[in-house]
GUDOMAR-375439 format. One record per residue (C-alpha): x negated, y, z. Coordinates in steps of 0.05 Angstrom, whole numbers, padded with zeros to 5 digits, always signed. Layout:
XYZ...
This chain:
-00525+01659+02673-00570+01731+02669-00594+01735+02597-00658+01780+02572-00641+01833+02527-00697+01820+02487-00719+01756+02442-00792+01778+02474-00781+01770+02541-00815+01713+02562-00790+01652+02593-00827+01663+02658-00792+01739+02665-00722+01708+02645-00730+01665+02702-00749+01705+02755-00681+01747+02726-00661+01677+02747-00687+01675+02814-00622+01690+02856-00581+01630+02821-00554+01578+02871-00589+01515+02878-00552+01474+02839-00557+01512+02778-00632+01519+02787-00633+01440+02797-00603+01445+02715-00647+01479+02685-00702+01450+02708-00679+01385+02687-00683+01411+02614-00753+01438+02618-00821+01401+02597-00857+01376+02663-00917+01411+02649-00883+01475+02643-00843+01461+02698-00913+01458+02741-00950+01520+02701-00897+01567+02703-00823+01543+02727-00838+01525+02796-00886+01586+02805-00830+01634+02787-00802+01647+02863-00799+01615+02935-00725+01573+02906-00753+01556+02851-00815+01528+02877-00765+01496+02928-00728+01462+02871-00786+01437+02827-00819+01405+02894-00755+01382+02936-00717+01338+02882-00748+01270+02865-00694+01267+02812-00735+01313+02767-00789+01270+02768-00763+01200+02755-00790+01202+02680-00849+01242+02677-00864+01275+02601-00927+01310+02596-00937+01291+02524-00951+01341+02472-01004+01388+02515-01063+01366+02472-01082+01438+02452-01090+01457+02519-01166+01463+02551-01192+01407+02588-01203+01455+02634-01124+01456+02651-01132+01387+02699-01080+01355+02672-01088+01296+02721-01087+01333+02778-01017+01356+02759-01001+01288+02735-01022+01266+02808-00974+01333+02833-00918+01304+02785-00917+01235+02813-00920+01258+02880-00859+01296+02883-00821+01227+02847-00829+01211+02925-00833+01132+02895-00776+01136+02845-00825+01154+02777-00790+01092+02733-00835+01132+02667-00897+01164+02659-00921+01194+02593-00993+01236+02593-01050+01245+02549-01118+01258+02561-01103+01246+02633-01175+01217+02644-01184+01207+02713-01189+01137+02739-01175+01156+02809-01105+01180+02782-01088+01112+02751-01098+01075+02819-01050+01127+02853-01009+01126+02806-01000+01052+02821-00990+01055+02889-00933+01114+02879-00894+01090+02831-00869+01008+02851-00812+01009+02802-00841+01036+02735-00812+01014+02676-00847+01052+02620-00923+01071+02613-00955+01113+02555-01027+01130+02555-01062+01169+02499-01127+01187+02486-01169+01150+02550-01233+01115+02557-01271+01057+02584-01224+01037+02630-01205+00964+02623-01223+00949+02700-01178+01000+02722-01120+00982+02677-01130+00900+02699-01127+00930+02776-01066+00973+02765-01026+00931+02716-01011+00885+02765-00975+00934+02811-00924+00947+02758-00882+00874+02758-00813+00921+02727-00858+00940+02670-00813+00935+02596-00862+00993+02559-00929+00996+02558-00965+01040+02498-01044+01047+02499-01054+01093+02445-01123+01121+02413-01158+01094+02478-01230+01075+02464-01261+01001+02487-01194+00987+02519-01162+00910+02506-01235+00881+02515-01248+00834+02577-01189+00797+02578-01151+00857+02599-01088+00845+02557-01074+00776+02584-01075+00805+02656-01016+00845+02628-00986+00790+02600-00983+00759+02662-00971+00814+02708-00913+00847+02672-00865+00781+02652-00809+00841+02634-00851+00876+02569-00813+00883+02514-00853+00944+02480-00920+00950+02470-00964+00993+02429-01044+00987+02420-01062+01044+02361-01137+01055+02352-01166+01129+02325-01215+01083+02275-01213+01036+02223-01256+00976+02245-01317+00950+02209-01286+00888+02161-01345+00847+02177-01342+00828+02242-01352+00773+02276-01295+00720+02273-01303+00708+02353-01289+00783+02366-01236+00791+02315-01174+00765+02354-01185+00771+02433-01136+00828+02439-01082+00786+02393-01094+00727+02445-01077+00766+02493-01014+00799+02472-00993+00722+02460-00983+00718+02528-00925+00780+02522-00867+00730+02513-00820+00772+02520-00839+00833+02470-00780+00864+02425-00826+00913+02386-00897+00903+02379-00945+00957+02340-01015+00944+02333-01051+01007+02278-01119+00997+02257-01124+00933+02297-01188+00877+02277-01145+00823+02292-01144+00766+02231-01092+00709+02206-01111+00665+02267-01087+00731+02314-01028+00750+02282-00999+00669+02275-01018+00664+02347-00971+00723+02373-00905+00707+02320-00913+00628+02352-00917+00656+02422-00870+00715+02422-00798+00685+02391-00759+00750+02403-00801+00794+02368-00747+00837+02329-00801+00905+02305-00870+00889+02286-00923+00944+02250-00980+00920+02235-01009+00972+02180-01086+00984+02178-01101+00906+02200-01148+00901+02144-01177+00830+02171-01115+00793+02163-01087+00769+02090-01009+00768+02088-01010+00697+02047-00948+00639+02046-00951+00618+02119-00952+00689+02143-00884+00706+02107-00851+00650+02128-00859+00671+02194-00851+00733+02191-00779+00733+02160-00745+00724+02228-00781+00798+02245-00721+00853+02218-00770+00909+02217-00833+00900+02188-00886+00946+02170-00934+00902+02124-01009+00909+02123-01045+00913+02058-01122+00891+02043-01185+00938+02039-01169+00996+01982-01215+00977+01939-01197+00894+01933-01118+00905+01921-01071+00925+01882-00994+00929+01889-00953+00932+01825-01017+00961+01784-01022+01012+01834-01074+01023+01900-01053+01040+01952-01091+01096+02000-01084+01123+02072-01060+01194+02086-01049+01217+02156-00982+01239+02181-00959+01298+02215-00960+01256+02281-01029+01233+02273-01022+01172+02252-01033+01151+02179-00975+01127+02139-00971+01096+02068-00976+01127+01990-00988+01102+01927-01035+01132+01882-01068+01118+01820-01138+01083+01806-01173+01145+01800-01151+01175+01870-01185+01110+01901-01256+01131+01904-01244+01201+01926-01190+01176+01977-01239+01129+02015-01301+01185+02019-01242+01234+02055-01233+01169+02101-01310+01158+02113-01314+01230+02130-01258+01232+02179-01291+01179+02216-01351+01208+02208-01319+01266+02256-01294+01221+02303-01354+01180+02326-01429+01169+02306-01438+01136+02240-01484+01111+02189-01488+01155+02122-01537+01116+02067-01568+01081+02112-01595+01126+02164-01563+01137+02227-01539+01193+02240-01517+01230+02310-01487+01290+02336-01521+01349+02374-01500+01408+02412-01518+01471+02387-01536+01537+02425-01461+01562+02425-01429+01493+02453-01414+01464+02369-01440+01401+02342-01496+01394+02289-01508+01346+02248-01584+01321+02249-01621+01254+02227-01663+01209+02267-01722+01227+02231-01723+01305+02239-01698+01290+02309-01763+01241+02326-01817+01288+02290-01860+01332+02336-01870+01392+02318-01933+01420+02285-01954+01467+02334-02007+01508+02286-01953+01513+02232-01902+01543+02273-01949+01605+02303-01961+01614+02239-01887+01626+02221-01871+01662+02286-01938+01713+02266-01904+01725+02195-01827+01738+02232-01870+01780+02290-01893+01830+02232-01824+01830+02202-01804+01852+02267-01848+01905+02270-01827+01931+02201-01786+01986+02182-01743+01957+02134-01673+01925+02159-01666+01871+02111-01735+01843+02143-01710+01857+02209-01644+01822+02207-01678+01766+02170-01731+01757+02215-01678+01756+02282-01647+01705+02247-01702+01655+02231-01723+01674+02308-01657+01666+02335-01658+01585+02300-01730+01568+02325-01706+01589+02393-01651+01542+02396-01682+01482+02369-01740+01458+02410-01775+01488+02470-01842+01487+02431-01815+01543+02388-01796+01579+02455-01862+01574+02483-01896+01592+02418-01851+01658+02411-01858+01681+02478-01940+01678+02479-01932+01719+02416-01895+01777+02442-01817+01763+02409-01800+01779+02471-01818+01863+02482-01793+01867+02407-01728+01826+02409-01714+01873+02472-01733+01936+02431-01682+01915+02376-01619+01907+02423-01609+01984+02405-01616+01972+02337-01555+02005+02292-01552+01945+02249-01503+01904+02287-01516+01833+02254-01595+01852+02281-01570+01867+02345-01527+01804+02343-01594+01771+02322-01636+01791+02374-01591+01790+02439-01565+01709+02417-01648+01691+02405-01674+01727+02475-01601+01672+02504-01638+01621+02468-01706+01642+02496-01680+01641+02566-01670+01565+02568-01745+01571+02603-01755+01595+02668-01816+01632+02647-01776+01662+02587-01729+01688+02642-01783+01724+02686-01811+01751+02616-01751+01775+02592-01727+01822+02656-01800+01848+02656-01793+01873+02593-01740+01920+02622-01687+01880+02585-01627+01889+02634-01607+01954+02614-01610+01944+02529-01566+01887+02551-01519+01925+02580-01516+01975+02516-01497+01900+02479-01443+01896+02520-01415+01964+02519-01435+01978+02446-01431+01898+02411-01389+01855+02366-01359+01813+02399-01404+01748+02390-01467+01801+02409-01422+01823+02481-01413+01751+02494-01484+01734+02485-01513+01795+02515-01461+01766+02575-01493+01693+02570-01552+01717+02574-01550+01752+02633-01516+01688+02667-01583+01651+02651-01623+01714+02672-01583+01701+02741-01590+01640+02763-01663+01673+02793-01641+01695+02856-01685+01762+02851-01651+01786+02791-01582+01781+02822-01613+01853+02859-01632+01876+02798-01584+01866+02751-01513+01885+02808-01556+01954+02812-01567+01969+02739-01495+01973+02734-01478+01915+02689-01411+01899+02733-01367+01937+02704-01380+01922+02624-01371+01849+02652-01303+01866+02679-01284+01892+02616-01306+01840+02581-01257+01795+02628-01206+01840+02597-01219+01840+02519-01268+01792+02505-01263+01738+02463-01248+01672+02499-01315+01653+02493-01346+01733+02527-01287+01720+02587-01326+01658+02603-01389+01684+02595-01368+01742+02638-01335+01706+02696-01397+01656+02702-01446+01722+02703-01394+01762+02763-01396+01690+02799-01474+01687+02802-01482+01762+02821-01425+01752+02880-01463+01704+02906-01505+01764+02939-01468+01804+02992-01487+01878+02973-01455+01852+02894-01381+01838+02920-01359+01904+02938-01386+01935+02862-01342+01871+02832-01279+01891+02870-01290+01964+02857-01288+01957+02789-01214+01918+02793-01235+01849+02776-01193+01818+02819-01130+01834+02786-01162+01803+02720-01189+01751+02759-01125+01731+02784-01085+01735+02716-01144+01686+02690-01129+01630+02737-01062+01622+02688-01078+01547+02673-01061+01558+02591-01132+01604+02596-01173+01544+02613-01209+01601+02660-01180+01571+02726-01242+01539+02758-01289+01601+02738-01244+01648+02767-01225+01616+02832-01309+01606+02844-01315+01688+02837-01251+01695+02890-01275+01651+02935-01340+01686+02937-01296+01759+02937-01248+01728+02999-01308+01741+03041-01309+01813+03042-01244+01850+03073-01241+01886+03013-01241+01830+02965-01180+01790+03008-01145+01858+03003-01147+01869+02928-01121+01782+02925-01072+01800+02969-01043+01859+02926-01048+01830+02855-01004+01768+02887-01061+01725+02875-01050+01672+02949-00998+01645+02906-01044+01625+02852-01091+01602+02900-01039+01549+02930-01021+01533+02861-01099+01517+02852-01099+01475+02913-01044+01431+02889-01057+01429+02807-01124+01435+02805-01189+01404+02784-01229+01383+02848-01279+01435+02842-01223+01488+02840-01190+01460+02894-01246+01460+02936-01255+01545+02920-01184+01559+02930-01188+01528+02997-01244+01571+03025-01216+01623+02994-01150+01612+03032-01187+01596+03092-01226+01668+03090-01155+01697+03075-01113+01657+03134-01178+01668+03192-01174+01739+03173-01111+01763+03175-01039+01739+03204-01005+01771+03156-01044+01731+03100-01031+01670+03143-00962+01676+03136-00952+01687+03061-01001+01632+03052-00954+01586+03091-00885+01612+03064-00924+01597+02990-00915+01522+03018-00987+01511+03020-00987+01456+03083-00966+01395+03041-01016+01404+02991-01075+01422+03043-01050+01364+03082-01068+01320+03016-01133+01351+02999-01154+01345+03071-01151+01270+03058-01169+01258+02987-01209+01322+02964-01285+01328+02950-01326+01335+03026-01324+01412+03017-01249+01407+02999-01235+01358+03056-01278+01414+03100-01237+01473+03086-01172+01436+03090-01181+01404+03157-01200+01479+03176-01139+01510+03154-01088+01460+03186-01130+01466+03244-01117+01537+03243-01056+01526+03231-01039+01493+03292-01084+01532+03333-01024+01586+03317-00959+01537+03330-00949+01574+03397-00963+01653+03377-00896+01692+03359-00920+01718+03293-00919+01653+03259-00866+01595+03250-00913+01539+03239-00889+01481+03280-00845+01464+03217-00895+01462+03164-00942+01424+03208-00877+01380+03219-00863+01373+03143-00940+01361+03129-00945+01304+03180-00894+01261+03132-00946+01262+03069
């Protein structure tokens, strides 16, 4: 096998030195790579490869795509979790995913795979009904882990499974919370009831569960061969005589202890510390780490969900740049005293006005808060003339002031009135100079703000001609994560306008476009919008059709979210009307099997294009510059 010369070569360029390997061998190393890999990168490398990763049902039987947590929700993991089980063609006996959220999936999933054995779900929500109607489609079932899932075991949901799946012998139900200790005794044990009705289980492991002595006595009577049972973080039940007794016939047990601050084990407490897996395990520690241990707990679950701190409720907000605040119900409920803030906005307008930069970059900042709080403030700052000023200050040489001013005019632009105020103060070119001149949180901003500036139809005109396009592109190429975002959403609004699309392809953003649709950028769906609008120029489908960028747009059609499916469709569509040539490297990218599914299960726009394409499709089957009878032959079998 070809090796790189370098340790830096990546895996995707070691592969394609790869590409001319027989089958067979392909077929191996496949087999050793992670499934989500495998549908990013290894089955993008070349036409065999692709061949391999799609034609061999084998590779799919037990589906891993565990572990991909860091990646951006934008990634669509279920849609290639619905790609992975399709190729299984029936035979997926496994599936593993997290974050998977997609109801819709679940139900395909059990009509797709008859014969699964083993199901692990992390990190879902609210989806009990779904769970009782697909549970019952998996008889074979011996695994079943629900892990970190929010409101899931409620309604009974756990005895359907019980029921339905007479072969379990491994279950898991871990929760991301500690429960409250006082509640209600009626509540405490429906999800142990149900798991009573497991008979069969081997290894049971219930973390952080509310269950209570009448729970855990009910599942040791009702399941004899339980062999493995952990049971840490159960803070309702008290391990006393009876429970023992019972539980000696268990030859792995991981025992629960009481609330920190009511026990002691051997003169020492015992305190919760969270593993490398996510998952807290057990310490000792002395008396004196007990206090400070349970504050770090309350403030862990104080990031996880809405809480109570002293007594007042407390909830999260969003702030201007997409973080959470923290605020209390009080300051959130208060209206604001209209009088007192013109009076602050007339004190920051002077400081605007003044000469001195410590003023300056003060006052920007005070105006840059009241601008993202409230839309009084807004109002209020606009009828006093921030506007012209904030505008003036985007040259400033004091970057933090330019930062300042550029993120408070964003803020200010929440209003549509703000908007029309802030392009008649001639504010399109000073934003510009932030994007050419900026730190990188000022280019970003100065980028957002021109999105919001945008979404009026007549300063699409005004801003394509001021010559803003190609900063944006460069910002696609070095901005922060953040500024690429910011910069694709501003290109899609101004391609929306005809005369914009040829200044966007002129300036190479296609190329960058296409090397943002790599799913690990979590840029697919904003880049596919600005192609699709691009595909309808000949220009544009040219520049997709050099930087190798049909491929990605099949790839879209099969893995993506619904929204980019839809956008790579008309984009392929525009492509495939336009050109034979296109046609044919759309279809040689395999393209028919996925269209043929969207077609049927896409959004109405995705269904739309689809239908068009095969149509097209087989409006060719008799020209001599195509060979399409067979992939309309191989699409008619999905």
């Amino acid at each position: 096998m070809p090796s790189s010369s370098s340790s830096f070569v990546s895996a995707e360029e070691e592969m394609r030195n790869w590409a001319e390997l027989p089958p067979d061998a392909i077929s191996t190393i496949l087999q050793k790579l992670d499934h989500v890999n495998i549908l990013m990168g290894a089955g993008q490398v070349c036409r065999s490869w692709r061949g391999a990763a799609r034609d061999e049902p084998e590779l799919w039987r037990r589906i891993n795509m565990l572990g991909h947590a860091d990646l951006s929700p934008e990634l669509n993991l279920h849609g290639m979790a619905q790609a992975a089980v399709r190729r299984s063609a029936g035979r997926c006996e496994a599936f593993w995913g997290e974050y998977t959220d997609d109801h819709d999936f679940l139900l395909y999933l059990a009509d797709q795979a008859p014969s699964l054995k083993s199901l692990r779900l992390i990190s879902r929500y609210n989806f009990d009904e779904v769970l009782k109607e697909m549970i019952v489609k998996f008889p074979l079932l011996e695994e079943l882990e629900l892990s970190l899932c929010l409101d899931v075991g409620e309604s009974g949901v756990l005895g359907v499974v019980g029921k339905a799946c007479p072969q379990l012998k491994r279950f898991r139900l871990n929760k991301d919370v500690f429960y409250d200790f006082e509640a209600s005794d009626n509540d405490r044990d429906d999800e142990a009831m149900g798991i009573a009705t497991m008979h069969e289980l081997r290894s049971l492991q219930l973390f952080a569960n509310r269950l209570s002595n009448k729970g855990l006595t009910a599942i040791l009577d009702n399941c004899p061969h339980l062999e493995s049972l952990d049971i840490r973080h159960c803070f309702n039940v008290c391990m006393d005589n009876t429970l023992h007794a019972k539980c000696d016939r268990i030859s792995t047990l991981s025992l629960i202890l009481p609330r920190l601050s009511d026990v002691c084990m051997k003169g020492q407490l015992v305190r919760r510390q969270t593993s490398d897996k996510g998952f807290p395990r057990m310490i000792s520690s002395s008396s004196m780490d007990a206090q400070d241990d349970l504050s770090a707990i309350e403030n862990q679950v104080c990031k996880l969900s809405d809480v109570r701190m002293r007594g007042q409720f407390v909830r999260r907000q969003t702030s201007d740049r997409g973080f959470p605040r923290i605020t209390s119900s009080s300051s959130m409920d208060a209206q604001g005293d209209l009088s007192a803030i013109e009076n602050q906005v007339h004190k920051l307008i002077d400081d605007l006005r003044s000469d001195f930069i410590e003023g300056q970059r003060s006052a920007t900042s005070e105006i840059r808060l009241l601008a993202k709080h409230n839309m009084e403030s807004r109002i209020v700052l606009a009828n006093c003339g921030a506007i012209n000023l904030l505008v003036g200050l985007l040259h400033s040489p004091d970057a933090k002031i330019q930062e300042n001013a550029v993120t408070a005019l964003l803020n200010l632009s929440i209003s549509d009135n703000n908007r029309i105020a802030i392009v008649n103060a001639d504010a399109v070119d000073p934003l510009i100079h932030v994007l050419e001149t900026g730190n990188p949180e000022a280019k970003e901003n100065s980028a957002a703000t021109l999105s919001s500036l945008l979404v009026i139809k007549e300063n699409k005109v005004r801003v394509g001609r001021s010559g803003a396009v190609k900063p944006l592109v460069d910002l696609l190429v070095s901005g922060t994560p953040q500024g690429k975002k910011d910069a694709a959403i501003a290109l899609f609004y101004l391609s929306i306008l005809h005369e914009n699309k040829g200044r966007i392809v002129q300036a190479d953003a296609v190329k960058q476009l296409v090397k943002l649709m790599d799913p690990a950028l979590g840029m697919t769906d904003k880049a596919v919008a600005v192609l699709a609008n691009l595909a309808m120029i000949p220009e544009g489908r040219t520049a997709i059709w050099e930087t190798r960028g049909i491929r990605a747009l099949v790839e879209v059609v099969e893995l993506g979210s619904p929204r980019g499916k839809e956008n790579a469709a008309a984009a392929l569509l525009q492509l495939c009307t336009n050109s034979n040539r296109y046609c044919s490297l759309v279809l040689k990218e395999g393209a028919v099997p996925p269209l043929a599914t969207l077609s049927q299960s896409g959004t109405p726009r995705a269904r739309e294009k689809a239908q068009a394409l095969i149509s097209y499709f087989r409006s060719l089957r008799h020209g001599n510059s195509l060979s399409v009878s067979r992939w309309l032959t191989g699409a008619a079998h999905l």
